[in-house]
MOPAC internal coordinates of N, CA, C and O (Angstrom, degrees):
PM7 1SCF
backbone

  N    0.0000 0     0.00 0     0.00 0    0    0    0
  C    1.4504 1     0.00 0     0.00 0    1    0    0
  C    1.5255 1   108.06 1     0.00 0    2    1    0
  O    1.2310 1   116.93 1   -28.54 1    3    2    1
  N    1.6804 1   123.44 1   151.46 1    3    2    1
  C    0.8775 1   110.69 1  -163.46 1    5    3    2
  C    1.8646 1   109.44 1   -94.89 1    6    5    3
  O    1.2310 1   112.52 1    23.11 1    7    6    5
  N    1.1417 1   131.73 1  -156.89 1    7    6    5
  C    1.0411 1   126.54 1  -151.92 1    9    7    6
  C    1.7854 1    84.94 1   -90.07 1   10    9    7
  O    1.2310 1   129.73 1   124.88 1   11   10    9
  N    1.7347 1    98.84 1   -55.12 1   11   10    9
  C    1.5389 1   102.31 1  -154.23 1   13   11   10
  C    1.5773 1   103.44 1   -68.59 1   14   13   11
  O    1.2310 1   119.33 1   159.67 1   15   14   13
  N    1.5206 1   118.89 1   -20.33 1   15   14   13
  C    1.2262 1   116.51 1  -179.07 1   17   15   14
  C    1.4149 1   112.45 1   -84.25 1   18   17   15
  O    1.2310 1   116.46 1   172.76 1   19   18   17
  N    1.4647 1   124.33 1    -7.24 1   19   18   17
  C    1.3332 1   124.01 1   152.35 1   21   19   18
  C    1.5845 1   124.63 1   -50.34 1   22   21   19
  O    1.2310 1   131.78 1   123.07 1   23   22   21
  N    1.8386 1    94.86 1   -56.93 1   23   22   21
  C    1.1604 1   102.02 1  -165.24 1   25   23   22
  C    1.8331 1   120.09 1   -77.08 1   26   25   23
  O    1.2310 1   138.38 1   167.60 1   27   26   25
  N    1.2368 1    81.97 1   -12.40 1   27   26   25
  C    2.2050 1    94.63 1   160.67 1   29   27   26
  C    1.5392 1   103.80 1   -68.63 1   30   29   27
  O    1.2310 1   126.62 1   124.48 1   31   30   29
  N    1.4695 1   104.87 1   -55.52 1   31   30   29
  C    1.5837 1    92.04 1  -161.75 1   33   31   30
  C    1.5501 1   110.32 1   -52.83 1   34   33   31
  O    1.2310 1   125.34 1   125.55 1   35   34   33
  N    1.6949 1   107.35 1   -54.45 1   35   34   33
  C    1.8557 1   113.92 1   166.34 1   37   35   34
  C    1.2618 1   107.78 1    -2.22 1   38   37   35
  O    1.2310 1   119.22 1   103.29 1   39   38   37
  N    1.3479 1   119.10 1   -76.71 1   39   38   37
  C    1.3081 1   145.24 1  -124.16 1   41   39   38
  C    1.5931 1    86.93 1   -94.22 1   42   41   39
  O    1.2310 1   122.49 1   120.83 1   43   42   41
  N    1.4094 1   112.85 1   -59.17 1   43   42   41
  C    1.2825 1   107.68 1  -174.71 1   45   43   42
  C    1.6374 1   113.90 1   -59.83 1   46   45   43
  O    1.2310 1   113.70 1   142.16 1   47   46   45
  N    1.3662 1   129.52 1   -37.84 1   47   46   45
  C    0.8400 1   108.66 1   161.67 1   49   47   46
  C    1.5165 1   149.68 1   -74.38 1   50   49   47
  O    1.2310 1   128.33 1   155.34 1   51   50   49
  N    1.5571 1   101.57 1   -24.66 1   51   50   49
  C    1.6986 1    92.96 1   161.64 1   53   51   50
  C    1.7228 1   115.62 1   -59.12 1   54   53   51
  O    1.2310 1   117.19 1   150.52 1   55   54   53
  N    1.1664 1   122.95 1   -29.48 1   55   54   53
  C    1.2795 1   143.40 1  -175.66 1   57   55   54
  C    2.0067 1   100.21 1   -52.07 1   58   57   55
  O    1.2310 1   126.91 1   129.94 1   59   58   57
  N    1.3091 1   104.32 1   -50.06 1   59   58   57
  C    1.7482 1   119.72 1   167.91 1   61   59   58
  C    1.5886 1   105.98 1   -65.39 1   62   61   59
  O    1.2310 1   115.73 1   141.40 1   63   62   61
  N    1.2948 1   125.71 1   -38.60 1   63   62   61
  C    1.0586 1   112.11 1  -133.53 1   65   63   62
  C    2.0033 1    98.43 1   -99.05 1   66   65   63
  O    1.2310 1   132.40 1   169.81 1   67   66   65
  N    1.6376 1    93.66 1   -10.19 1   67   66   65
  C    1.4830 1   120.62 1  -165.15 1   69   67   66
  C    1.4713 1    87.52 1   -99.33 1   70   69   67
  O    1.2310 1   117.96 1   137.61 1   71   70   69
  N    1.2371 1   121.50 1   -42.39 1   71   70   69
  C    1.7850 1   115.64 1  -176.79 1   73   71   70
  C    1.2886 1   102.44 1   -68.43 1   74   73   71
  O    1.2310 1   110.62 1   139.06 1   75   74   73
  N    1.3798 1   135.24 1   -40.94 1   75   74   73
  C    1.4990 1   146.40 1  -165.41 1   77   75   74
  C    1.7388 1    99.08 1   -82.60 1   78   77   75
  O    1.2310 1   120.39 1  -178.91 1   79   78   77
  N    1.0710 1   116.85 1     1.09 1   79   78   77
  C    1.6986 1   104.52 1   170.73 1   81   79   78
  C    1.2153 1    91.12 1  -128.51 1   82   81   79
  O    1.2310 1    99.90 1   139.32 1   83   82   81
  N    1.4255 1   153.94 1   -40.68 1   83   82   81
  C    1.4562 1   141.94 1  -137.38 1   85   83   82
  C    1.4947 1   105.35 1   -98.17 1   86   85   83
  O    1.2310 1   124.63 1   129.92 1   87   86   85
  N    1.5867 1   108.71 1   -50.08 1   87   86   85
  C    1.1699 1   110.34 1   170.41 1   89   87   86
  C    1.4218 1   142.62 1   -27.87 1   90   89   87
  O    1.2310 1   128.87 1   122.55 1   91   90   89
  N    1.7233 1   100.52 1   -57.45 1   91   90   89
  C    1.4149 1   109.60 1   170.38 1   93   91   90
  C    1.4430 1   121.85 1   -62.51 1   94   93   91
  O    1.2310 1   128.57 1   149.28 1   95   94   93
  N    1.9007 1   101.09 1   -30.72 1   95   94   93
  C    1.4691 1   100.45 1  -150.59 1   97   95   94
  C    1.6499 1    91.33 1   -79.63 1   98   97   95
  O    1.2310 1   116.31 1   132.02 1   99   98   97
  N    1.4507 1   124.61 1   -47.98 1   99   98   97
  C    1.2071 1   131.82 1  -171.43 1  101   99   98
  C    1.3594 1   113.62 1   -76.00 1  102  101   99
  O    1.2310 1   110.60 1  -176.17 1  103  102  101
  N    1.6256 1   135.27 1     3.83 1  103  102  101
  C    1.2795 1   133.05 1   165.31 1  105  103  102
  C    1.6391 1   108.15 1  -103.68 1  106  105  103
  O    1.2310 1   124.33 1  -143.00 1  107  106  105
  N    1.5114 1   109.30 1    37.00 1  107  106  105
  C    1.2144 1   105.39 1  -173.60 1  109  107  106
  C    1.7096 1   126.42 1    47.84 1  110  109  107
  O    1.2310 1   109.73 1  -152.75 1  111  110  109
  N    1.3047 1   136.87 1    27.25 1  111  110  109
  C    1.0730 1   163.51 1   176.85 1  113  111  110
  C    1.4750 1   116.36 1   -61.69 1  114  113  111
  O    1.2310 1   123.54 1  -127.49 1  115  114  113
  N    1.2735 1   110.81 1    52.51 1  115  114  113
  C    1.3104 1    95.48 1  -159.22 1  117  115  114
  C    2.0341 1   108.73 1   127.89 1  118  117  115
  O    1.2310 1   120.81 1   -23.73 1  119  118  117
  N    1.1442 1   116.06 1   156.27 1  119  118  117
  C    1.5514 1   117.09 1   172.77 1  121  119  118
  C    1.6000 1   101.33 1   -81.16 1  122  121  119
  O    1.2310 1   127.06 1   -59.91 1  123  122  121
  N    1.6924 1   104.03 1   120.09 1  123  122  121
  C    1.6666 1    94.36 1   172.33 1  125  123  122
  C    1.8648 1    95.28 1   -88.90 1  126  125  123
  O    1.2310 1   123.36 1   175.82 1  127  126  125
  N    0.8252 1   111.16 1    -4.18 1  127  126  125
  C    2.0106 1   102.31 1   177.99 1  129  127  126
  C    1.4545 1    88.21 1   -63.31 1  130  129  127
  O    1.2310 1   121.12 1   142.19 1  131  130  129
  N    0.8380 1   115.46 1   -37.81 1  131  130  129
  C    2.3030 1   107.36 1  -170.88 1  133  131  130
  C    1.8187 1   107.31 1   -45.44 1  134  133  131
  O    1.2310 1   118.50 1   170.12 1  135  134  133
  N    1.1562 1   120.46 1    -9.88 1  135  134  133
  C    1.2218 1   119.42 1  -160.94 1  137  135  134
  C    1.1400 1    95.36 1   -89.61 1  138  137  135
  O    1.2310 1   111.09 1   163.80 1  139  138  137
  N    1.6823 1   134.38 1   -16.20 1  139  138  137
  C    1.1465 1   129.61 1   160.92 1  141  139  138
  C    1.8782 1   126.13 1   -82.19 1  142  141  139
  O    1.2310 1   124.42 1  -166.22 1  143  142  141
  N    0.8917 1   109.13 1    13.78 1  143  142  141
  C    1.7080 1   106.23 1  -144.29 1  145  143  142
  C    1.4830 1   112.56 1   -99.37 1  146  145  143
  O    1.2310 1   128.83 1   154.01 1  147  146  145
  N    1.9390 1   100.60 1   -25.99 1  147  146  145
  C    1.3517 1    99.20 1   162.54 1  149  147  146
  C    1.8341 1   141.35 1   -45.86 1  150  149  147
  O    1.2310 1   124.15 1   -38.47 1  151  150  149
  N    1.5322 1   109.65 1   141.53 1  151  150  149
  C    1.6004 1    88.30 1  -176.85 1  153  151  150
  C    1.7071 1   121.11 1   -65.11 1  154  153  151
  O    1.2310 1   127.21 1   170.04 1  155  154  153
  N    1.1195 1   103.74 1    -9.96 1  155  154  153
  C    1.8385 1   109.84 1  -179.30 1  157  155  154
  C    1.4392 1    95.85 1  -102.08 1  158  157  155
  O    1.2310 1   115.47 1  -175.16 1  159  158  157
  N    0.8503 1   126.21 1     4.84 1  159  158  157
  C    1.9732 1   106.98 1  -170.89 1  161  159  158
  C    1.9379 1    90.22 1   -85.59 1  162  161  159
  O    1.2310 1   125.95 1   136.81 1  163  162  161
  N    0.8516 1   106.16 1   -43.19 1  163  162  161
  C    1.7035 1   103.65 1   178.32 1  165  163  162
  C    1.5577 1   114.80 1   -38.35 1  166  165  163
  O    1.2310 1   129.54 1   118.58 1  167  166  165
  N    1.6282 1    99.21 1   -61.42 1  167  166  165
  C    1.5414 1   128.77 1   174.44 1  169  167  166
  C    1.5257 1   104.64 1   -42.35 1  170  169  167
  O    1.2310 1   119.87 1   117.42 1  171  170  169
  N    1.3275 1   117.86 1   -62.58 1  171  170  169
  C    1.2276 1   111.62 1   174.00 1  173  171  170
  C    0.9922 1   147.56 1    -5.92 1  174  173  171
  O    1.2310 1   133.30 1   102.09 1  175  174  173
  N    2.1088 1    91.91 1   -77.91 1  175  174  173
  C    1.1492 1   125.23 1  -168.56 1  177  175  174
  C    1.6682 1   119.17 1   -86.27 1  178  177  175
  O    1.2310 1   133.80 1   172.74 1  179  178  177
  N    1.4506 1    90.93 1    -7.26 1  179  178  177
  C    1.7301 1   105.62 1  -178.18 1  181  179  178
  C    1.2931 1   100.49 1   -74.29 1  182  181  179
  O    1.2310 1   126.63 1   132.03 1  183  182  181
  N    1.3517 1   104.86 1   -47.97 1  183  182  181
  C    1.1219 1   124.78 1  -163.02 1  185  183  182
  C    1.6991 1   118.93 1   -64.96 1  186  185  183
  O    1.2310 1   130.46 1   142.58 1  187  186  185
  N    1.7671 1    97.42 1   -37.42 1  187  186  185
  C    1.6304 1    91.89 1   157.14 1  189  187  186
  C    1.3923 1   122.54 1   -97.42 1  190  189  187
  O    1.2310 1   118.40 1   167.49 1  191  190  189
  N    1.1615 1   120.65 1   -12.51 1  191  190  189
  C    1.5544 1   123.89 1   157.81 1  193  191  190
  C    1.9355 1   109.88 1   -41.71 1  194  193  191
  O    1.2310 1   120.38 1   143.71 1  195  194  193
  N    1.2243 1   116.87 1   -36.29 1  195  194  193
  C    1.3575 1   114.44 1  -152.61 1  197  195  194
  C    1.8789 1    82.34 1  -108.10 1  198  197  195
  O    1.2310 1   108.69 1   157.46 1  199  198  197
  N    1.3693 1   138.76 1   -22.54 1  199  198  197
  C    1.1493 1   116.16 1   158.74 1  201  199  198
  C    1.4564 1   117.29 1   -61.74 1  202  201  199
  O    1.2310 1   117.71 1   125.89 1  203  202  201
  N    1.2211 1   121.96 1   -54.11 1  203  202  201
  C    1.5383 1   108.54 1   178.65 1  205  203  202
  C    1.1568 1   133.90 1   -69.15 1  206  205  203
  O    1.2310 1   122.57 1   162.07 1  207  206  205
  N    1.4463 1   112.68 1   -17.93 1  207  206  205
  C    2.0603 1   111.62 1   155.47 1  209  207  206
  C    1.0865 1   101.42 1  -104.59 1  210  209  207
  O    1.2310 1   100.57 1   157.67 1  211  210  209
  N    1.3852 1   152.85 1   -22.33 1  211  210  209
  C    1.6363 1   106.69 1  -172.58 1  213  211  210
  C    1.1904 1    99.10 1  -131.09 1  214  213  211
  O    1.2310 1   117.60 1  -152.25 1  215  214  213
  N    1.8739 1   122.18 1    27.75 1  215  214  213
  C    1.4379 1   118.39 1   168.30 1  217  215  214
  C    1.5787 1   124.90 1    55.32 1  218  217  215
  O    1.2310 1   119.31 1  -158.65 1  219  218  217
  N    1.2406 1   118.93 1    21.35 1  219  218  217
  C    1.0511 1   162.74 1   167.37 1  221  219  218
  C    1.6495 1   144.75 1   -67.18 1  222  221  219
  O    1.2310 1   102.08 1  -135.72 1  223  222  221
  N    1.0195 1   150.36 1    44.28 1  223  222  221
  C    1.6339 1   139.73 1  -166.03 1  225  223  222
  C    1.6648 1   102.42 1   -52.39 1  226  225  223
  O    1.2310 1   118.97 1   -72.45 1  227  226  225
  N    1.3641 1   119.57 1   107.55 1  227  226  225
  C    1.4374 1   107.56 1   173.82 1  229  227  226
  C    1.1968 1    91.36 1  -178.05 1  230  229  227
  O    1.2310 1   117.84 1   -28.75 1  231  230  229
  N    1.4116 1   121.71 1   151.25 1  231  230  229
  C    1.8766 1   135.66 1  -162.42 1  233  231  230
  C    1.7015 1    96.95 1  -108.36 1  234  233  231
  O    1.2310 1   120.19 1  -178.39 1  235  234  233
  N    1.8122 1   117.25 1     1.61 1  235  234  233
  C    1.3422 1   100.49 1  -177.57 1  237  235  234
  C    1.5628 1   108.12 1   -50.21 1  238  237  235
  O    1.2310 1   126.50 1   -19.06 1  239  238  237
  N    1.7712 1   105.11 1   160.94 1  239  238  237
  C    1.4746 1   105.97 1   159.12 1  241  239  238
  C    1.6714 1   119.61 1   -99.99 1  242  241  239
  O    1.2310 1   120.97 1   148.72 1  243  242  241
  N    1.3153 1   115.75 1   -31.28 1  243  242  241
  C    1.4503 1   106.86 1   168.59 1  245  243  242
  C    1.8556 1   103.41 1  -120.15 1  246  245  243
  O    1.2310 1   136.69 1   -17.59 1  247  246  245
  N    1.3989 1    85.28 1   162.41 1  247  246  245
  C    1.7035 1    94.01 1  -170.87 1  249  247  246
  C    1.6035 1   106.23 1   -64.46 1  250  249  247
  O    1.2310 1   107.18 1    13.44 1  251  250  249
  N    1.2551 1   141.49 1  -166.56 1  251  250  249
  C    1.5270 1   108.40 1   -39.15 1  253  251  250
  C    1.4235 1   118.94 1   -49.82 1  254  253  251
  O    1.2310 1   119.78 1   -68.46 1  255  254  253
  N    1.4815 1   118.02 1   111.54 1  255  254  253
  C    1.5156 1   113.93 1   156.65 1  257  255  254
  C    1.1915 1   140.63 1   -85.50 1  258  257  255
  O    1.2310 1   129.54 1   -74.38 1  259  258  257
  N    1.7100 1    99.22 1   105.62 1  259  258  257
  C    1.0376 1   111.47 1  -176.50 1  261  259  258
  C    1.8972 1   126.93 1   -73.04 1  262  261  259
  O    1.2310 1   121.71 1   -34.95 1  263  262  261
  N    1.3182 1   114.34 1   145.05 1  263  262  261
  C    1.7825 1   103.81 1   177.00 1  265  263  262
  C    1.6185 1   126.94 1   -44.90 1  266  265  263
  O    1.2310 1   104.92 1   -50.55 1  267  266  265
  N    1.3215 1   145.48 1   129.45 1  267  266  265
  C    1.1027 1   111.04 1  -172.42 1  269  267  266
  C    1.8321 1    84.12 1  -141.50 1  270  269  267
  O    1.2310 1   122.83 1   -19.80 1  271  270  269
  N    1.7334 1   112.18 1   160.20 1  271  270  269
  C    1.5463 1    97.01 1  -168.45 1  273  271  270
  C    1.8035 1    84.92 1  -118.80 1  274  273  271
  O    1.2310 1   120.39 1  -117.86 1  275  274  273
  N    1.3398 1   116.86 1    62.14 1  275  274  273
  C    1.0908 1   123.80 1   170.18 1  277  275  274
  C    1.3404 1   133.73 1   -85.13 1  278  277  275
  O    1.2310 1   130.91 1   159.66 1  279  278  277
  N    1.4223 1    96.56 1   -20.34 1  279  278  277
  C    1.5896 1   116.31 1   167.25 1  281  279  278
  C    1.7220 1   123.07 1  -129.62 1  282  281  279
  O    1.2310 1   115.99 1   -46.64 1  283  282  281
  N    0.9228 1   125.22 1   133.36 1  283  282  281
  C    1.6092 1   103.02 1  -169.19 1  285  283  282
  C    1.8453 1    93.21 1   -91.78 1  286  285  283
  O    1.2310 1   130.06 1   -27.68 1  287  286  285
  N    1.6256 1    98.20 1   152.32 1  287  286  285
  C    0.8021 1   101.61 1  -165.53 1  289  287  286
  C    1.8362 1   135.76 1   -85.04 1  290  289  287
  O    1.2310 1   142.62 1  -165.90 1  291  290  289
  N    0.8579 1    73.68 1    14.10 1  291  290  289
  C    1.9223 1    98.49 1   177.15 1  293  291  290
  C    1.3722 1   106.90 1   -59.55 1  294  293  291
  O    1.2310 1   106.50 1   124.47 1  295  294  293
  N    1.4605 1   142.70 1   -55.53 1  295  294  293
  C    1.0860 1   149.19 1  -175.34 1  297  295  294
  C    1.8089 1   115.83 1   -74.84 1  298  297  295
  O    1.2310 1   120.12 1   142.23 1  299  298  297
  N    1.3035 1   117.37 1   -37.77 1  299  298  297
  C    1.2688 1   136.18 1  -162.78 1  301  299  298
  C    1.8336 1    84.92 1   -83.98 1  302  301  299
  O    1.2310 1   118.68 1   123.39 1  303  302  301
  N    1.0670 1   120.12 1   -56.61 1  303  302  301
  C    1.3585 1   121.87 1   174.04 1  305  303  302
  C    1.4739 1   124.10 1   -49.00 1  306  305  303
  O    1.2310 1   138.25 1   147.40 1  307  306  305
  N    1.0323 1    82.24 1   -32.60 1  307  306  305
  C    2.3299 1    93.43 1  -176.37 1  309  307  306
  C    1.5686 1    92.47 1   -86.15 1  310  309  307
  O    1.2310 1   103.87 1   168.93 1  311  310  309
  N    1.1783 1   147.31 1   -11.07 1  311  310  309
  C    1.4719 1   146.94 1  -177.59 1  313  311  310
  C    1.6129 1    97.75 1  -112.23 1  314  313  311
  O    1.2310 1   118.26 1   135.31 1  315  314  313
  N    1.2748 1   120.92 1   -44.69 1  315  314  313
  C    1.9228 1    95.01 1   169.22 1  317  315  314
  C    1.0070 1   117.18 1   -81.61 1  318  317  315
  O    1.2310 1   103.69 1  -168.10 1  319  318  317
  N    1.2389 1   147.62 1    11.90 1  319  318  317
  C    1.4796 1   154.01 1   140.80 1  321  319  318
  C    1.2656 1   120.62 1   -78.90 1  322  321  319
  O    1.2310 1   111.47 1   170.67 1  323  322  321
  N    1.2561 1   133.67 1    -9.33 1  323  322  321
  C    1.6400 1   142.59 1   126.60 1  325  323  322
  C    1.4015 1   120.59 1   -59.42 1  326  325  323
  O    1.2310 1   130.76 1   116.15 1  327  326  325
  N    1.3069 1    96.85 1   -63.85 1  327  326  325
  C    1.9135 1    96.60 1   175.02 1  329  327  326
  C    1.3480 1   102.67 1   -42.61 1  330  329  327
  O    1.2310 1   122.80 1    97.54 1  331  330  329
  N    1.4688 1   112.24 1   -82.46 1  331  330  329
  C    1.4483 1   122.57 1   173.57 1  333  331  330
  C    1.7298 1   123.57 1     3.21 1  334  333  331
  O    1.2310 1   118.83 1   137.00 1  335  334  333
  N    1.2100 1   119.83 1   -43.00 1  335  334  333
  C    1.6019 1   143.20 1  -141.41 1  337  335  334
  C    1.5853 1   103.92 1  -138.69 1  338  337  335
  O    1.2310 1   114.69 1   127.31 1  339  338  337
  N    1.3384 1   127.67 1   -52.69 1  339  338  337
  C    1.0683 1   120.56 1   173.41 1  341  339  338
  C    1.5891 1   126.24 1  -106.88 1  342  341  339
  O    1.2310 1   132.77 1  -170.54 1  343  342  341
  N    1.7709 1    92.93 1     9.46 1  343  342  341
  C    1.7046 1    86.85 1  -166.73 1  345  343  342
  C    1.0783 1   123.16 1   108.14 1  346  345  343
  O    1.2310 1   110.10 1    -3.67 1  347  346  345
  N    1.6163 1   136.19 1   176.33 1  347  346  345
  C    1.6265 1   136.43 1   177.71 1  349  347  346
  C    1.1189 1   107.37 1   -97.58 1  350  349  347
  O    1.2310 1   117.12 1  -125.91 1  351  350  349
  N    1.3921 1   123.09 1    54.09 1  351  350  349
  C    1.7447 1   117.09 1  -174.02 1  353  351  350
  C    2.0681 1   102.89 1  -120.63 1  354  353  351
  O    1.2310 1   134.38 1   -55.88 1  355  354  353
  N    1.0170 1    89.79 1   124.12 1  355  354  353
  C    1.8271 1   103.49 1   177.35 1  357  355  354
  C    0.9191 1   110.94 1   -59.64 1  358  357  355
  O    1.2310 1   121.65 1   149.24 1  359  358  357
  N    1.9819 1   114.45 1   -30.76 1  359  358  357
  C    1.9917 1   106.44 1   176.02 1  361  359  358
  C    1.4982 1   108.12 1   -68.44 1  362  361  359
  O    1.2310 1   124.51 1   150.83 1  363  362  361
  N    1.3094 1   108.95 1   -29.17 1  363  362  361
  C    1.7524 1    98.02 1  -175.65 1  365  363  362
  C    1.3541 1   116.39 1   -61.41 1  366  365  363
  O    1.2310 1   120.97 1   133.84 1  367  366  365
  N    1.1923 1   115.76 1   -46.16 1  367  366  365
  C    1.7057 1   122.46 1   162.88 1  369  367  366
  C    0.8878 1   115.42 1   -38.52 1  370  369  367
  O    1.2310 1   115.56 1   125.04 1  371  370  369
  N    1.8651 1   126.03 1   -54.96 1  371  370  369
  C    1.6062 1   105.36 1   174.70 1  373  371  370
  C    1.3348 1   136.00 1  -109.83 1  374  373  371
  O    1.2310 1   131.15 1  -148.00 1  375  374  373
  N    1.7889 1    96.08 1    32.00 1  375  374  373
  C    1.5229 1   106.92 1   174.34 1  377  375  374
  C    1.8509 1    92.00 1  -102.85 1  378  377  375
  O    1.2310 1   120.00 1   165.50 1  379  378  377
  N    1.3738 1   117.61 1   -14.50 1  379  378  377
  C    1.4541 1   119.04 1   146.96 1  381  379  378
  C    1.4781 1   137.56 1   -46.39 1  382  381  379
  O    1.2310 1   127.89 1   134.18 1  383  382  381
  N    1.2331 1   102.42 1   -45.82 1  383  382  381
  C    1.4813 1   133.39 1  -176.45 1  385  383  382
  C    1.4803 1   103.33 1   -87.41 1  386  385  383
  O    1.2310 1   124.20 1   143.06 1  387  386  385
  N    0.9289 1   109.54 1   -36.94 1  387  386  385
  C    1.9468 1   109.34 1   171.84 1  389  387  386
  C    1.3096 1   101.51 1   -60.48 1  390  389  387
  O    1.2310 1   125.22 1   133.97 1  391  390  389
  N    1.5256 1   107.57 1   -46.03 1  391  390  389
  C    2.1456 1    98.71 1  -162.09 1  393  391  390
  C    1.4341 1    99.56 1   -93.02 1  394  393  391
  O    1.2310 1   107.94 1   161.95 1  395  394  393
  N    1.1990 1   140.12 1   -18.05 1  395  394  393
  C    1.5610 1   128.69 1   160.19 1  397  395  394
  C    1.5070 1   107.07 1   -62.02 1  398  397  395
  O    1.2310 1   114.96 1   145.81 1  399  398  397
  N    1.3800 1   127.15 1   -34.19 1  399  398  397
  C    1.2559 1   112.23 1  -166.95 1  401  399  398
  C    1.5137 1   119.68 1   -68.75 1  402  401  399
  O    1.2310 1   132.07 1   147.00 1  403  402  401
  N    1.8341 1    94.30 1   -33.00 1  403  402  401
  C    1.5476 1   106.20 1  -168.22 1  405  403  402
  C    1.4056 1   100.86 1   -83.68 1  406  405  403
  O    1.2310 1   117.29 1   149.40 1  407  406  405
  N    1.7850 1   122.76 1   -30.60 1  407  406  405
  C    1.3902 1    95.35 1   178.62 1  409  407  406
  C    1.7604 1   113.86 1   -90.65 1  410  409  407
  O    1.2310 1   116.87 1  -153.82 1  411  410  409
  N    1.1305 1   123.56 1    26.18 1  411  410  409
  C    1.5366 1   125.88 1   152.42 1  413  411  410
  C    1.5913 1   101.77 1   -85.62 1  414  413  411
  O    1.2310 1   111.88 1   139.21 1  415  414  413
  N    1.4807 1   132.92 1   -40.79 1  415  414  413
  C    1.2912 1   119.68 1   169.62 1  417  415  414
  C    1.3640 1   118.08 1   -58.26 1  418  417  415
  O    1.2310 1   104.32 1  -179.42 1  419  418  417
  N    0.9950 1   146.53 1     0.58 1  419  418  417
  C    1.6130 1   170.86 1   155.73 1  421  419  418
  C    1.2165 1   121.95 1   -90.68 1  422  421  419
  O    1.2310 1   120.83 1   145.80 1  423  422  421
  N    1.6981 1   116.02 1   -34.20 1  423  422  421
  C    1.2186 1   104.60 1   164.53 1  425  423  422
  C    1.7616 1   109.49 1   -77.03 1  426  425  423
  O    1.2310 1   119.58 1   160.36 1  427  426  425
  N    1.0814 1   118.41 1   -19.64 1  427  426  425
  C    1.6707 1   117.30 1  -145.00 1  429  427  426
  C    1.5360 1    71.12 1   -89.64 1  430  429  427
  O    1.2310 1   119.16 1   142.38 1  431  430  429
  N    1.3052 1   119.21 1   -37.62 1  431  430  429
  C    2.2511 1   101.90 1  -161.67 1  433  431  430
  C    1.6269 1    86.07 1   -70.44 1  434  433  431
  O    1.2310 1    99.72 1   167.48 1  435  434  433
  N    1.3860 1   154.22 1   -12.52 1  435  434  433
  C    1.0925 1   140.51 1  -148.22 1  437  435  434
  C    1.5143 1    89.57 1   -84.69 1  438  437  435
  O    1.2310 1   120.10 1   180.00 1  439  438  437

Protein backbone atom coordinates (compact mmCIF):
# COMPACT_ATOMS: atom_id res chain seq x y z
CA UNK A 1 0.00 0.00 0.00
CA UNK A 2 1.14 3.22 -0.79
CA UNK A 3 2.29 5.75 1.66
CA UNK A 4 -0.49 8.44 0.84
CA UNK A 5 -3.11 5.74 0.73
CA UNK A 6 -2.02 4.77 4.16
CA UNK A 7 -2.23 8.02 5.41
CA UNK A 8 -6.13 8.40 4.11
CA UNK A 9 -6.97 5.23 5.57
CA UNK A 10 -5.31 6.70 9.24
CA UNK A 11 -7.29 9.52 8.96
CA UNK A 12 -10.27 7.85 7.76
CA UNK A 13 -10.30 5.79 10.41
CA UNK A 14 -9.91 7.89 13.43
CA UNK A 15 -12.55 9.90 11.52
CA UNK A 16 -14.96 6.33 12.22
CA UNK A 17 -13.67 5.81 15.27
CA UNK A 18 -14.58 9.59 16.60
CA UNK A 19 -18.14 9.23 14.86
CA UNK A 20 -18.57 5.76 16.67
CA UNK A 21 -18.02 7.37 20.19
CA UNK A 22 -19.36 11.02 19.82
CA UNK A 23 -22.39 10.33 18.19
CA UNK A 24 -24.06 8.32 20.76
CA UNK A 25 -22.51 10.17 23.55
CA UNK A 26 -23.55 13.70 22.24
CA UNK A 27 -27.07 12.59 20.86
CA UNK A 28 -27.93 11.87 24.29
CA UNK A 29 -27.64 8.07 23.61
CA UNK A 30 -27.49 6.81 26.62
CA UNK A 31 -27.15 8.68 30.39
CA UNK A 32 -24.15 11.14 29.99
CA UNK A 33 -24.41 11.56 34.14
CA UNK A 34 -22.85 7.76 33.96
CA UNK A 35 -19.56 9.39 33.28
CA UNK A 36 -19.53 10.08 36.84
CA UNK A 37 -20.63 6.82 38.48
CA UNK A 38 -17.46 4.96 38.62
CA UNK A 39 -16.02 4.17 42.20
CA UNK A 40 -12.52 5.84 41.18
CA UNK A 41 -13.84 8.58 38.92
CA UNK A 42 -14.42 10.65 42.23
CA UNK A 43 -10.78 9.59 43.32
CA UNK A 44 -9.58 10.89 40.27
CA UNK A 45 -10.94 14.00 40.14
CA UNK A 46 -10.17 14.77 43.84
CA UNK A 47 -7.21 13.85 43.18
CA UNK A 48 -6.66 16.41 40.38
CA UNK A 49 -8.73 18.97 42.02
CA UNK A 50 -6.13 18.91 44.95
CA UNK A 51 -3.13 19.11 42.34
CA UNK A 52 -4.24 22.37 41.10
CA UNK A 53 -4.99 24.10 44.56
CA UNK A 54 -2.93 22.64 46.97
CA UNK A 55 -0.09 21.30 44.65
CA UNK A 56 -0.60 18.19 46.05
CA UNK A 57 -1.24 14.30 44.78
CA UNK A 58 -3.83 13.22 47.42
CA UNK A 59 -7.74 12.08 47.12
CA UNK A 60 -8.33 14.04 50.56
CA UNK A 61 -11.76 15.84 50.49
CA UNK A 62 -11.20 18.62 53.00
CA UNK A 63 -7.83 20.17 53.78
CA UNK A 64 -5.33 19.52 55.54
CA UNK A 65 -4.19 17.69 52.43
CA UNK A 66 -2.08 15.49 53.15
CA UNK A 67 0.35 13.51 50.25
CA UNK A 68 -0.96 10.17 49.78
CA UNK A 69 0.66 7.50 47.05
CA UNK A 70 -2.75 6.10 46.51
CA UNK A 71 -2.95 6.90 43.04
CA UNK A 72 0.02 7.20 40.80
CA UNK A 73 0.19 10.17 39.36
CA UNK A 74 0.06 9.79 35.67
CA UNK A 75 -3.68 9.78 35.36
CA UNK A 76 -4.56 12.54 38.00
CA UNK A 77 -2.12 14.66 35.92
CA UNK A 78 -3.74 14.03 32.42
CA UNK A 79 -7.18 15.34 34.18
CA UNK A 80 -5.55 18.62 35.76
CA UNK A 81 -4.30 19.52 32.51
CA UNK A 82 -7.90 19.30 31.19
CA UNK A 83 -9.37 20.96 34.16
CA UNK A 84 -6.58 23.38 33.89
CA UNK A 85 -7.62 24.42 30.09
CA UNK A 86 -11.09 23.56 29.89
CA UNK A 87 -12.32 23.98 33.37
CA UNK A 88 -13.78 21.43 36.13
CA UNK A 89 -16.00 19.61 33.73
CA UNK A 90 -15.77 15.52 33.51
CA UNK A 91 -17.17 15.86 29.77
CA UNK A 92 -13.96 17.56 28.82
CA UNK A 93 -11.99 14.61 30.10
CA UNK A 94 -13.92 12.33 28.07
CA UNK A 95 -14.37 14.27 25.01
CA UNK A 96 -10.37 14.03 25.66
CA UNK A 97 -10.44 10.45 26.01
CA UNK A 98 -12.65 10.06 22.90
CA UNK A 99 -9.85 11.85 20.63
CA UNK A 100 -6.83 9.94 22.18
CA UNK A 101 -8.66 6.85 21.70
CA UNK A 102 -9.48 7.41 18.02
CA UNK A 103 -6.12 8.75 17.23
CA UNK A 104 -4.43 5.44 18.69
CA UNK A 105 -6.99 3.76 16.23
CA UNK A 106 -4.95 5.67 13.58
CA UNK A 107 -1.96 5.13 15.10
CA UNK A 108 -2.41 1.21 15.27
CA UNK A 109 -3.67 1.30 11.15
CA UNK A 110 -0.27 3.22 10.71
Amino acid sequence: MRYDARVKLSWMVVLVALAVRLVPWASGFGDRARVMQSPDCHDYERAASNLLDHRTLSIAKDPPVEPDSFRTPGYPLFIAAIFSVAGRHPHAVVLAQILLAALACGLLVR
